[in-house]
N, CA and C of each residue as an Amber inpcrd file, in Angstrom:
protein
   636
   5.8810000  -6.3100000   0.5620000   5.8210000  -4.9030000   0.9700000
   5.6150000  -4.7960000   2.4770000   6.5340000  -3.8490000   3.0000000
   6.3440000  -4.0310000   4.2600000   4.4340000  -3.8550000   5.4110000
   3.8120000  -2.9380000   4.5840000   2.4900000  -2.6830000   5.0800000
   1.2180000  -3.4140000   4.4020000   2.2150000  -4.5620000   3.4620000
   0.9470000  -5.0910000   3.0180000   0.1250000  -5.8460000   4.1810000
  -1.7610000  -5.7410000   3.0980000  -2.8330000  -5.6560000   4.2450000
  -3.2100000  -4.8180000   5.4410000  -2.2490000  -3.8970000   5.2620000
  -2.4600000  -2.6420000   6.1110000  -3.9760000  -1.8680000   5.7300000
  -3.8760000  -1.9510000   4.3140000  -5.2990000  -0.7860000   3.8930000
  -6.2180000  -1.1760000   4.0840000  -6.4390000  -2.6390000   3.4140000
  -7.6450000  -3.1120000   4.0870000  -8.0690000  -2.9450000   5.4930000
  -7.0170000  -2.8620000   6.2710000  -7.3640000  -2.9830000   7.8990000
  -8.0460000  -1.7670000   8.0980000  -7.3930000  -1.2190000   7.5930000
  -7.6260000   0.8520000   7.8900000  -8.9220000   1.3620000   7.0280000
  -9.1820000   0.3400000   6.4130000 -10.2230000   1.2050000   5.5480000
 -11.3680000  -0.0050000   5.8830000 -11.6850000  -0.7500000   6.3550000
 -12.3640000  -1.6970000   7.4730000 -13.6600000  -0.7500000   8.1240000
 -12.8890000   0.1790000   9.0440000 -14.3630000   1.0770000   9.1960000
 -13.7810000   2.7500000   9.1720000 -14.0830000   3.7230000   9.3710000
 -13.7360000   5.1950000   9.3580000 -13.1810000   5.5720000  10.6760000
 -13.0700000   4.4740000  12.0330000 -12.5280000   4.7250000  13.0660000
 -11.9550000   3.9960000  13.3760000 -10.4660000   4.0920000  14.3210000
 -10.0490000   2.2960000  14.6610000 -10.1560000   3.0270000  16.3710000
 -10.6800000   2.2510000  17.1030000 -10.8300000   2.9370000  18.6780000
  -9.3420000   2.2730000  19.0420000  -8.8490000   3.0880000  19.8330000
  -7.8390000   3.0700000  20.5470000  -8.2830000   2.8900000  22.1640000
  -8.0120000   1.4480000  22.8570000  -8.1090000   0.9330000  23.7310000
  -7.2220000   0.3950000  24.8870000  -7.4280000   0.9310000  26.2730000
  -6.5020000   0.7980000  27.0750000  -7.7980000  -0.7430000  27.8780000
  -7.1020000  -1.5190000  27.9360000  -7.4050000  -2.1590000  28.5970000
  -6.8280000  -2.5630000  30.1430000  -7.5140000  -2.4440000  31.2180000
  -6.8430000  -2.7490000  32.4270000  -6.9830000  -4.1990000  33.0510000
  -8.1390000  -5.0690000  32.5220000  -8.3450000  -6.4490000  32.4340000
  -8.7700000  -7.0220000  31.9020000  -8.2260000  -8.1870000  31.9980000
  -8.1410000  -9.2840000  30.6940000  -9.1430000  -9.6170000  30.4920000
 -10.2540000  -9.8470000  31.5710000 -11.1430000 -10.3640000  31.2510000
 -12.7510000  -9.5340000  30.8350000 -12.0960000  -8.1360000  30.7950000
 -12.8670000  -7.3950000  29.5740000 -12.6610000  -7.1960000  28.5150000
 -11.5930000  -7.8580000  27.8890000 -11.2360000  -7.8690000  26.6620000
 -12.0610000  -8.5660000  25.8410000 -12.5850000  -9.6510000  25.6150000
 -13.3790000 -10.0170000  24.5780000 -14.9430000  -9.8280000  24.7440000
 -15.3630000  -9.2990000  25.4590000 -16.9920000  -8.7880000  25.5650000
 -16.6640000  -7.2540000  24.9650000 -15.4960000  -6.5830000  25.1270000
 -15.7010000  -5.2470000  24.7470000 -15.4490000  -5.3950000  23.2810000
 -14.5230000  -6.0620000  22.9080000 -14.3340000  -6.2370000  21.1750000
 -15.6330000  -6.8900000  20.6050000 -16.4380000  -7.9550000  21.1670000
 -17.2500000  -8.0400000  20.4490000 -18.3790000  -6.7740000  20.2820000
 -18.5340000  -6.0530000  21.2470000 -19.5050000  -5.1250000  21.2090000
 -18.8860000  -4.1960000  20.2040000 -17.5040000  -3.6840000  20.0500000
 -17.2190000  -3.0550000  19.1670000 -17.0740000  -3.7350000  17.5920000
 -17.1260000  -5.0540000  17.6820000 -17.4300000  -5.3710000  16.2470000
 -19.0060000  -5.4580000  15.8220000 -19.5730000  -5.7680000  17.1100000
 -21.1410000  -5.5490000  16.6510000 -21.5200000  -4.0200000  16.3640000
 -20.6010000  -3.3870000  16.6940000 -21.1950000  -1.9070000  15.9120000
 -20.3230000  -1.3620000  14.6600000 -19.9340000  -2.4120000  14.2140000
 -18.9730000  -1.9850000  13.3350000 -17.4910000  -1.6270000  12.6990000
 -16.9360000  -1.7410000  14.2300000 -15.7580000  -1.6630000  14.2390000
 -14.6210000  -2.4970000  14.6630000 -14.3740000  -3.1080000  13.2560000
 -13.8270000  -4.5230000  13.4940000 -12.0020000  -4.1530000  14.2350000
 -11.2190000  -3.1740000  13.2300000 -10.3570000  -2.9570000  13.6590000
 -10.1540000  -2.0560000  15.5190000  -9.3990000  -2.6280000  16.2790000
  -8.9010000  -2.6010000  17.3700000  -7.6880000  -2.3960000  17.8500000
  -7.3050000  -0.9530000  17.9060000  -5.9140000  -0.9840000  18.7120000
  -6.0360000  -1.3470000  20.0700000  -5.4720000  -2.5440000  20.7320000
  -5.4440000  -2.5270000  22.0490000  -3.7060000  -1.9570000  22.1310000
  -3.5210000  -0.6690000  23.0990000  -2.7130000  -0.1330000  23.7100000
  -1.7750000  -1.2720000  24.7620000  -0.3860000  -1.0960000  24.9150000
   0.5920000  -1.5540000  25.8530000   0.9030000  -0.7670000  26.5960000
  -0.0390000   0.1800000  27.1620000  -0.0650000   1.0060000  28.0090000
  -0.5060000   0.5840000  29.6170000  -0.9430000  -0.8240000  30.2250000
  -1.2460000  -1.4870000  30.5900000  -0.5230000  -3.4650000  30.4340000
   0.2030000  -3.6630000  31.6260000  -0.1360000  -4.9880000  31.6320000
  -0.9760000  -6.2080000  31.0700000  -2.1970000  -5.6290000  31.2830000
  -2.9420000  -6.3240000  30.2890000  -3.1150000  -6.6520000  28.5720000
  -2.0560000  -5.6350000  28.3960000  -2.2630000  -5.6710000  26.7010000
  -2.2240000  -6.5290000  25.5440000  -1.3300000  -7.4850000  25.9340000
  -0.7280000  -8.6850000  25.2040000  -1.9430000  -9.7680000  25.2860000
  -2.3450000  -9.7880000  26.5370000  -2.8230000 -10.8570000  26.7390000
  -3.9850000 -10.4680000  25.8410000  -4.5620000  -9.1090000  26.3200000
  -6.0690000  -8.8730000  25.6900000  -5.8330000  -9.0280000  23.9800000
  -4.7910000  -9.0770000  23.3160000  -4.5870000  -9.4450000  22.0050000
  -4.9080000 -10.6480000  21.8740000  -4.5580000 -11.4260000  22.5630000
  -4.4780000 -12.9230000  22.6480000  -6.2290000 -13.0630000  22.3740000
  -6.4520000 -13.0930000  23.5390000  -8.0520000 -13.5900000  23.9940000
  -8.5530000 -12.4280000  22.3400000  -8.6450000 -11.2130000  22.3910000
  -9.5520000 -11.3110000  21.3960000  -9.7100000 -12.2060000  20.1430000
  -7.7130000 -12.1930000  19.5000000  -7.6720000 -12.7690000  18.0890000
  -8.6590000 -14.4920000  18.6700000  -8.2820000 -15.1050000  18.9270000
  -8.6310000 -16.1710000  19.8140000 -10.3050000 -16.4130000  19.6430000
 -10.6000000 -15.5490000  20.0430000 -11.8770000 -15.8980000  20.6500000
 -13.0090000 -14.5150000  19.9170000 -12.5800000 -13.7430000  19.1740000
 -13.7150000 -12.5350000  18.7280000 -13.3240000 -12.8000000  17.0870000
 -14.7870000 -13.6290000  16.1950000 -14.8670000 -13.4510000  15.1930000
 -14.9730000 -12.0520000  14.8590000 -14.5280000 -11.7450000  13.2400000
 -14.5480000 -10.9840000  12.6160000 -13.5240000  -9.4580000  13.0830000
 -13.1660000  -9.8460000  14.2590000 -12.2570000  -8.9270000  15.2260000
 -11.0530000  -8.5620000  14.0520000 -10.1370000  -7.4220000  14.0950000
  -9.2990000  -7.3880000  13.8470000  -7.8160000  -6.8610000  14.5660000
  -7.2730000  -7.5940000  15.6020000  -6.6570000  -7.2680000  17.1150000
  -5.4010000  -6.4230000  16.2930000  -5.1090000  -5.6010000  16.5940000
  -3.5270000  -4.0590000  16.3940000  -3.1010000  -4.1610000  17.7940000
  -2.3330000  -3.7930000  18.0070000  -1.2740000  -3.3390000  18.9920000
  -0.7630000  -1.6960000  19.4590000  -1.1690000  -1.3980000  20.0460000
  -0.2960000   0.2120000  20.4970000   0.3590000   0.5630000  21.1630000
   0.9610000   2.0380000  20.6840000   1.9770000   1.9180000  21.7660000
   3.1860000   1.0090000  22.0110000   3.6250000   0.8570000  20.4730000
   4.5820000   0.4730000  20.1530000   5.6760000   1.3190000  20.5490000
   6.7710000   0.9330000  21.1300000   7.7040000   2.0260000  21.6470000
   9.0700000   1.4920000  21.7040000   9.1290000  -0.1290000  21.5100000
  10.8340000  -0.8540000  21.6900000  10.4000000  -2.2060000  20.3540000
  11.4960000  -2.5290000  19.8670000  11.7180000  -3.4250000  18.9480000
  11.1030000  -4.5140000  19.7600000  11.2780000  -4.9250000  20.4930000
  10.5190000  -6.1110000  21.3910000   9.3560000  -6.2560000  20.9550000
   8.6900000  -5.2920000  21.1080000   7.0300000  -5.2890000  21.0970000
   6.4020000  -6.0030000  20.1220000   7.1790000  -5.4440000  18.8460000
   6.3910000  -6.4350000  17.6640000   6.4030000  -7.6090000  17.5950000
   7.7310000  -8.1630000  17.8360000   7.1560000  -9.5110000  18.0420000
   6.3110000 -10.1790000  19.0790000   6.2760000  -9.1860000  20.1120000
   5.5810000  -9.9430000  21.2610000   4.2080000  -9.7360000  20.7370000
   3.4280000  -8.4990000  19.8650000   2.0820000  -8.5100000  19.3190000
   1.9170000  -9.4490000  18.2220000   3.1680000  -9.5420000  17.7380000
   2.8060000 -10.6330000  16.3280000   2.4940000 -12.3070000  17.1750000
   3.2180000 -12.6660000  17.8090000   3.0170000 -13.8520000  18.9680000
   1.8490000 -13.9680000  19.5910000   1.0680000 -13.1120000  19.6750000
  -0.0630000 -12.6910000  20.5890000  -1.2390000 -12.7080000  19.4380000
  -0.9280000 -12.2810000  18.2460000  -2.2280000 -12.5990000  17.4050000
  -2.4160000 -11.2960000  16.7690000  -1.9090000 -10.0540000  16.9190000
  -2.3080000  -8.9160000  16.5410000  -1.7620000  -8.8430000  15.1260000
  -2.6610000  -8.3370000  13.9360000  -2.1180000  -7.7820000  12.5190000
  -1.7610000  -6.5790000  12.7250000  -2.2890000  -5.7500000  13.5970000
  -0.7550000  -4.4820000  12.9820000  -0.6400000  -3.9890000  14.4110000
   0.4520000  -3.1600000  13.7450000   1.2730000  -2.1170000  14.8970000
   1.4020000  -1.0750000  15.1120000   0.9890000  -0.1980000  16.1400000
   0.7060000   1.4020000  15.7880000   1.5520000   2.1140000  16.6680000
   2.6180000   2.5250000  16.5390000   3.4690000   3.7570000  17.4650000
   3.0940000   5.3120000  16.9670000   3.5670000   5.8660000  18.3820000
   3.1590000   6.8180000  18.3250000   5.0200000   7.7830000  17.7390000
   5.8000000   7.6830000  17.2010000   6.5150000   8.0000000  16.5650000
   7.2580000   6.8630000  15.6620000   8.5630000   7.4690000  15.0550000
   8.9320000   6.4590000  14.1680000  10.8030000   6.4840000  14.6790000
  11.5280000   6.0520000  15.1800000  12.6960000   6.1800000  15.4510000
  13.3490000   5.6270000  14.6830000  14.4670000   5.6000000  14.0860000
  15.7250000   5.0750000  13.4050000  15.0960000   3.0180000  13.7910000
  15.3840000   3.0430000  14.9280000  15.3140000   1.6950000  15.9070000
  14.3240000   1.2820000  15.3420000  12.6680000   1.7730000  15.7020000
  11.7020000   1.1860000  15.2800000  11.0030000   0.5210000  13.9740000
  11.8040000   1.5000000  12.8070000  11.8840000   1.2130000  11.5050000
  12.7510000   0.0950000  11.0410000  13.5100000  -0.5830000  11.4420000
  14.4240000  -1.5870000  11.0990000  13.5570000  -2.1930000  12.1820000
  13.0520000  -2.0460000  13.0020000  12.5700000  -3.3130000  13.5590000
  11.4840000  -3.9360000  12.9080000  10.3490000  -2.6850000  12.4970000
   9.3340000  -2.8890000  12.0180000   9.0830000  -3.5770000  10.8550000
  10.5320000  -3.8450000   9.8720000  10.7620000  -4.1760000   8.5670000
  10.9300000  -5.5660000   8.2390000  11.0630000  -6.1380000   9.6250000
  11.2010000  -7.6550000   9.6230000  10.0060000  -8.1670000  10.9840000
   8.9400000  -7.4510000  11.3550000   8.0780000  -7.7720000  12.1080000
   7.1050000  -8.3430000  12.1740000   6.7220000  -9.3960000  10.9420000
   5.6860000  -9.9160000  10.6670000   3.9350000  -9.6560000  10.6410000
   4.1220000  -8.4480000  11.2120000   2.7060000  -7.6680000  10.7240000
   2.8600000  -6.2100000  10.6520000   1.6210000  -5.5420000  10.0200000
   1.9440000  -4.3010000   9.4740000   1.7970000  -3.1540000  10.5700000
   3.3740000  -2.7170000  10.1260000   3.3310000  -1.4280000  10.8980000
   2.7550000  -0.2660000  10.6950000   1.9630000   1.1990000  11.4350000
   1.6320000   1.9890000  11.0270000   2.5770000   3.0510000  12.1450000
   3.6750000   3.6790000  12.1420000   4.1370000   4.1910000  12.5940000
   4.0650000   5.6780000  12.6090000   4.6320000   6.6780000  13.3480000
   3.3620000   7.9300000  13.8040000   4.3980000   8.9050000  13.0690000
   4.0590000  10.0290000  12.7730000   4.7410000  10.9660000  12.5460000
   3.8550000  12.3770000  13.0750000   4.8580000  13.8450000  12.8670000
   4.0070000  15.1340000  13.2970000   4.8670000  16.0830000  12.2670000
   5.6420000  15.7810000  11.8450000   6.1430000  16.8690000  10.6880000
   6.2700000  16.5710000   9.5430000   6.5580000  17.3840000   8.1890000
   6.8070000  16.9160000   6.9930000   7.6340000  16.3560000   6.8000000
   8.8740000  16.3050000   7.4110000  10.7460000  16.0180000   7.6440000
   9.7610000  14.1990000   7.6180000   9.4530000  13.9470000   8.9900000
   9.4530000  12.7850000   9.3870000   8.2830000  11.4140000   8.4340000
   7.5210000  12.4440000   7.5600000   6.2300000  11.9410000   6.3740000
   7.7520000  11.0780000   5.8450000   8.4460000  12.3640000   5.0740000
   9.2610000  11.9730000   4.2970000  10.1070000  10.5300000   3.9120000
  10.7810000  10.7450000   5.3410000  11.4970000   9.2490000   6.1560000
  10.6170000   8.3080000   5.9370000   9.2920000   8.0440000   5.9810000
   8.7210000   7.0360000   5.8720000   8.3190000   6.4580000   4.5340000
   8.4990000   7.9110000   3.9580000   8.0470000   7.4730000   2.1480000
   9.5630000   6.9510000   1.5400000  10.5030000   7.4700000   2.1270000
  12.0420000   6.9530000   1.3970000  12.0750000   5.7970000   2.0140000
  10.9220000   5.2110000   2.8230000  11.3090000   3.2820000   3.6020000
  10.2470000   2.8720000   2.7030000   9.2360000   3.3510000   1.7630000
   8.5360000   2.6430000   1.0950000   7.1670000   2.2040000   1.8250000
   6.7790000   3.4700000   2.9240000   5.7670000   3.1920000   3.7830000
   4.4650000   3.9640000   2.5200000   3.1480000   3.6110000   2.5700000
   1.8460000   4.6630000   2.2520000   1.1260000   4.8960000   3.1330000
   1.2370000   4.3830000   4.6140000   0.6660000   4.9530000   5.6120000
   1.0970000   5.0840000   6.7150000   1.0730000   6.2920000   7.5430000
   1.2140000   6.5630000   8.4980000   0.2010000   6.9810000   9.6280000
   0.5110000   7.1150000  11.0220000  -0.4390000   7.7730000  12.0870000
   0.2320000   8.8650000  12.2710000  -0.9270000  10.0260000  12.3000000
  -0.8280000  11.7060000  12.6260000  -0.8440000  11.7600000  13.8410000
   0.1610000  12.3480000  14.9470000  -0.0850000  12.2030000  16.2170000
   0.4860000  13.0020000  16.7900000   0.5160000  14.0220000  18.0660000
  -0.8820000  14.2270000  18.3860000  -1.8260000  14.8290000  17.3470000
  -2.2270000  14.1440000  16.9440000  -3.4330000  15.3620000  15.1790000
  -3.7880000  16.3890000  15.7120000  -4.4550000  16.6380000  17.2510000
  -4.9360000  18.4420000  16.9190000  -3.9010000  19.0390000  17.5540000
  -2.9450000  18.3690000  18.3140000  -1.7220000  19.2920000  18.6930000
  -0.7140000  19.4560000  17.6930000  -0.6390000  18.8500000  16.5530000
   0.8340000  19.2780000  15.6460000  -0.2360000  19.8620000  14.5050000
  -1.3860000  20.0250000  14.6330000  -1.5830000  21.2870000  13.7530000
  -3.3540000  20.4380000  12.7420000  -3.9630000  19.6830000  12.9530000
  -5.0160000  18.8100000  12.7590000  -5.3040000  18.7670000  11.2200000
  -6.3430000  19.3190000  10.7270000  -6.9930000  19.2850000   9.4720000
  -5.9910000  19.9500000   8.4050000  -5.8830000  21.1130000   9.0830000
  -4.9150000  22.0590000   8.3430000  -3.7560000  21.5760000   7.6810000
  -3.2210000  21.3960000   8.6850000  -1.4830000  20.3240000   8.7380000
  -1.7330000  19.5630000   7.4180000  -2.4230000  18.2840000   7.3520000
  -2.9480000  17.4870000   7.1430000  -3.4120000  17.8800000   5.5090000
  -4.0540000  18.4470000   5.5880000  -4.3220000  19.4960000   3.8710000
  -3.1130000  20.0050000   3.5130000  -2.1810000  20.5760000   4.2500000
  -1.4140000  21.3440000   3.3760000  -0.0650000  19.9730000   2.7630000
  -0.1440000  18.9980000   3.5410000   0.5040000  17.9560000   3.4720000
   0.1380000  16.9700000   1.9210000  -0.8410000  17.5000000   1.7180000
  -1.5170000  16.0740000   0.5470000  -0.9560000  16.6000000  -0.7360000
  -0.4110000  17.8660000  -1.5150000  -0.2090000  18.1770000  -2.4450000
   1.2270000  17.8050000  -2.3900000   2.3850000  18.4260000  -1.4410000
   3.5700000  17.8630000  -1.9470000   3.8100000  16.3800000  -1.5390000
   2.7540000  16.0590000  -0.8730000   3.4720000  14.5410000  -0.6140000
   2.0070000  12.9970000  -0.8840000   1.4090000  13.4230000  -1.5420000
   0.7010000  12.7910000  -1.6940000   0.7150000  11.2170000  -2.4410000
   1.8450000  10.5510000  -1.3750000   2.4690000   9.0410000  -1.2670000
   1.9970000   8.4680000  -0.2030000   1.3630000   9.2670000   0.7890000
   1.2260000   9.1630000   2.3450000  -0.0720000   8.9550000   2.5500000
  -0.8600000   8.2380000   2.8710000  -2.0370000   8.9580000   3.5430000
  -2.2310000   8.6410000   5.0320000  -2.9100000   9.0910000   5.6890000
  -2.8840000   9.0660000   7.5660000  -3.8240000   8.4560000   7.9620000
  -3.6380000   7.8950000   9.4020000  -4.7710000   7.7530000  10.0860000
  -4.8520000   8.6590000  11.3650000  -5.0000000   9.9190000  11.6530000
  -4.9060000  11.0820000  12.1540000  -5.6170000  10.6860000  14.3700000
  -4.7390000  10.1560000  14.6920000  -4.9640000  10.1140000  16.5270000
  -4.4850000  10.9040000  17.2090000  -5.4600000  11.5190000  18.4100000
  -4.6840000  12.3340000  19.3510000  -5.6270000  13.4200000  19.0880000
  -6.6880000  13.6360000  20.2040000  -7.8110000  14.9260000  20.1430000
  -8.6890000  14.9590000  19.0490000  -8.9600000  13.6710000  18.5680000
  -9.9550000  13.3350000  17.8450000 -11.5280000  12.9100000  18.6320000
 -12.1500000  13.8090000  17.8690000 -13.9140000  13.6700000  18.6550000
 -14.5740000  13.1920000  17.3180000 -16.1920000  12.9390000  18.1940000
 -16.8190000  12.8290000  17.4070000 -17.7500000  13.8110000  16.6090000
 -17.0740000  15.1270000  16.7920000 -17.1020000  16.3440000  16.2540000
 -16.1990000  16.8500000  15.1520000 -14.9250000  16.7180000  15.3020000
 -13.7780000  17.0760000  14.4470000 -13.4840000  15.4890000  13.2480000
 -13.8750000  14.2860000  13.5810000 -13.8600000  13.2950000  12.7390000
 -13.8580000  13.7340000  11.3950000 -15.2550000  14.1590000  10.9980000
 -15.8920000  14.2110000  10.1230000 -14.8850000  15.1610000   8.8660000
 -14.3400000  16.1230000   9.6430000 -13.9120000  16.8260000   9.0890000
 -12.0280000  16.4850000   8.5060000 -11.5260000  15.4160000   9.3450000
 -10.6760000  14.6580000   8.9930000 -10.7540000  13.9230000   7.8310000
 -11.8890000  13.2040000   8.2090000 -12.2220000  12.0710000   6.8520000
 -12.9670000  12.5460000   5.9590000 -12.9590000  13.4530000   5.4450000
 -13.3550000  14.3440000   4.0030000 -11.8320000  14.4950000   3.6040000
 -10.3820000  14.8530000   4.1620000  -9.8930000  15.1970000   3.4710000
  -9.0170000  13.8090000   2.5060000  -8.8560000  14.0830000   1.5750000
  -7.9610000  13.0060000   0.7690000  -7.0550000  12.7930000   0.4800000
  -6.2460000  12.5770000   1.6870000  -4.9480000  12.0040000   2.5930000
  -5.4670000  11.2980000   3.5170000  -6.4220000  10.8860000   4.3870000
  -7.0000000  10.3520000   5.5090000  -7.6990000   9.7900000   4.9580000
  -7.4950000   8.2680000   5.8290000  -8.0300000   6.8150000   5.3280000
  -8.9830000   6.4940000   6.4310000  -8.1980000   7.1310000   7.6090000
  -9.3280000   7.0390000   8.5260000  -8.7850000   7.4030000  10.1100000
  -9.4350000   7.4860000  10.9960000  -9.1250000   8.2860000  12.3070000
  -9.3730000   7.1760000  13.3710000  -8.3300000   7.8520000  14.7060000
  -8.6070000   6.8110000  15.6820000  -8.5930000   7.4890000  16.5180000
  -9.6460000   6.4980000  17.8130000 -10.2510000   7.5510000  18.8650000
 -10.5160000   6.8770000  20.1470000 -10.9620000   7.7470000  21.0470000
 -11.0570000   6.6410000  22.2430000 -12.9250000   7.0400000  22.9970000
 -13.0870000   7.6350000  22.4790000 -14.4230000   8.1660000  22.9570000
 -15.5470000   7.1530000  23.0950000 -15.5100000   6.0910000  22.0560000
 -16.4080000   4.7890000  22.3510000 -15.9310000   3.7870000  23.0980000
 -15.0680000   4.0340000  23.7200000 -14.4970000   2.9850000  24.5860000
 -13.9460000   3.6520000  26.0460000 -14.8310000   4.3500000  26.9680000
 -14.1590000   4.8960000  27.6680000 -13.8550000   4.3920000  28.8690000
 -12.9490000   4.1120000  29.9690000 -13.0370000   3.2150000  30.5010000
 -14.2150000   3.1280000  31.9350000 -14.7930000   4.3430000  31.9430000
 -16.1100000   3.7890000  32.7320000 -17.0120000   3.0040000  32.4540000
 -17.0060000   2.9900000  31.3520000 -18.1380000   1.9870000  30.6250000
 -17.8690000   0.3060000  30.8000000 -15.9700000   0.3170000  30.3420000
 -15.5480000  -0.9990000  30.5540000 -15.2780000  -1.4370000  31.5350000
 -15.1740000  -0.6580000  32.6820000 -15.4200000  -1.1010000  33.9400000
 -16.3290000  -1.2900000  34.3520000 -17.6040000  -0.6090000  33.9740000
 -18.9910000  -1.1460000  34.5930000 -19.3220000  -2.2470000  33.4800000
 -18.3940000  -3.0730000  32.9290000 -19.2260000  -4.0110000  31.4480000
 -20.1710000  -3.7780000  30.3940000 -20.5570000  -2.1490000  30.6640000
 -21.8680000  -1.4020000  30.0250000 -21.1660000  -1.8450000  28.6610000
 -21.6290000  -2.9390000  28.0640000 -20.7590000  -3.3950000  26.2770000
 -22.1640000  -2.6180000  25.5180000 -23.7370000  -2.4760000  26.4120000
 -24.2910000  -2.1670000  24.9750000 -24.3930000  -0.4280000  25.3260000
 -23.9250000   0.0770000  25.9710000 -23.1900000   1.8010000  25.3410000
 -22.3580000   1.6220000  24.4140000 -21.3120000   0.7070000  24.5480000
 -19.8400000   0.7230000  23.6490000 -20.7590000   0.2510000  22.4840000
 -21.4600000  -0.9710000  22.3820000 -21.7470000  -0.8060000  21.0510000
 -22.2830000   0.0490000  20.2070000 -23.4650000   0.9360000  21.1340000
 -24.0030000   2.2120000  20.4150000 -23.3460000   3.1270000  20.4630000
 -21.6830000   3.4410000  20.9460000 -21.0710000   4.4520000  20.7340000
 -20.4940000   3.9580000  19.3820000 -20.1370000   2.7550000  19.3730000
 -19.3180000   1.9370000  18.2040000 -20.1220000   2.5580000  16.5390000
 -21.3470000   2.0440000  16.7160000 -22.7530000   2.8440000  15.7380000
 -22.3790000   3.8450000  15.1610000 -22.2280000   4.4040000  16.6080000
 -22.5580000   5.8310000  16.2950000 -21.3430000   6.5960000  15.3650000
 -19.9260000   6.0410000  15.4670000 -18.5300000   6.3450000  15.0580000
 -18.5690000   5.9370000  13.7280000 -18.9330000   4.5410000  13.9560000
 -19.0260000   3.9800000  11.7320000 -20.2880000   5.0440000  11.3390000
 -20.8450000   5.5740000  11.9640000 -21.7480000   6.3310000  10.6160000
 -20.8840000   7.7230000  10.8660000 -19.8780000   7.9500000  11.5340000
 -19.0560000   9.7040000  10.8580000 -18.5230000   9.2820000   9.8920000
 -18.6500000   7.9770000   8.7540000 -18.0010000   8.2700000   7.8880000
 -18.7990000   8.5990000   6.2940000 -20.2780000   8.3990000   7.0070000
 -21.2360000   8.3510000   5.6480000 -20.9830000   9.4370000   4.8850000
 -20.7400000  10.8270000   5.5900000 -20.8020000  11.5310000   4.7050000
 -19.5650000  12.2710000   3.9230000 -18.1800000  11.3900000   4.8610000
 -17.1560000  12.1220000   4.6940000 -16.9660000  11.8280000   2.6960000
């Protein structure tokens, strides 16, 4: 199946932080701090030079880590994250291109959608999960609810204007496996090395899911 081991990844903790890294050599002090608070899964973003590599060094070198990829955007990419050590792949849409790429990419894709049209496409490829993106710009909780009755093959991991305010209210609904965010990882912190904020922001993110 193309997303097998995907759920486990996603259901790992109630947040996956979405991470821009600008050097390499904050890459594995910041993943460990984010696995010491709980949050094993890790999108590191290709939004940055550094991205590949910081896949590398974490899978490498951060037990219990679980290194993703973002910002998937050209058929290239996957293999260059699968080479690099990363289990999955997260774009922020789904193109004709990316789906045939993704189908022979050796780790699991979670590819993005914002309308019902595009849910669809992914359930006729035999996908059960997708990323909601932008989540509070194509319409957030709402969207998202009105989505689970006719199509409830899908469930999301809802990125894009996610706080640690609106979380909560994501992961109550039952279509959402879980949300991704950037708020515990911001990059002042990883520039000043401050890893034990990130870890108590990390804390603080695995418990929005106690009560969802």
């Amino acid at each position: 199946m193309i997303q097998d081991g995907l759920e486990d990844i996603l259901r790992a903790a109630p947040v996956v932080p979405v991470v821009i890294i600008e050097d390499v050599a904050s890459a594995v002090p910041l993943a460990r701090a984010l696995v010491a608070g709980g949050l094993p899964a890790i999108e590191i973003t290709l939004r940055t030079k550094a991205g590949l590599e910081a896949i590398r060094a974490i899978a490498a070198e951060v037990q219990g880590a679980i290194p993703g990829v973002g910002t998937v955007v050209a058929p290239d990419h996957y293999k260059q994250a699968a080479k690099a050590g990363a289990r999955f792949a997260v774009s922020p849409g789904a193109t004709p291109t990316l789906l045939d790429a993704a189908a022979d990419c050796g780790i699991a894709p979670l590819p993005g959608i914002a309308t019902a049209s595009e849910a669809m496409v992914l359930i006729e490829r035999g996908y059960r999960f997708a990323k909601f993106f932008p989540a509070a710009a194509a319409g957030g909780t709402a969207f998202l609810a009105a989505l689970a009755s006719p199509l409830p093959q899908l469930r999301f991991c809802p990125t894009g204007g996610i706080t640690p305010e609106n979380a909560p209210a994501y992961l109550k609904l039952p279509n959402v496996v879980c949300v991704g965010g950037s708020w515990m990882v911001k990059r002042a912190a990883i520039a000043a090395g401050d890893w034990a904020t990130i870890e108590q922001g990390a804390r603080a993110a695995r418990a929005l899911g106690e009560g969802a």
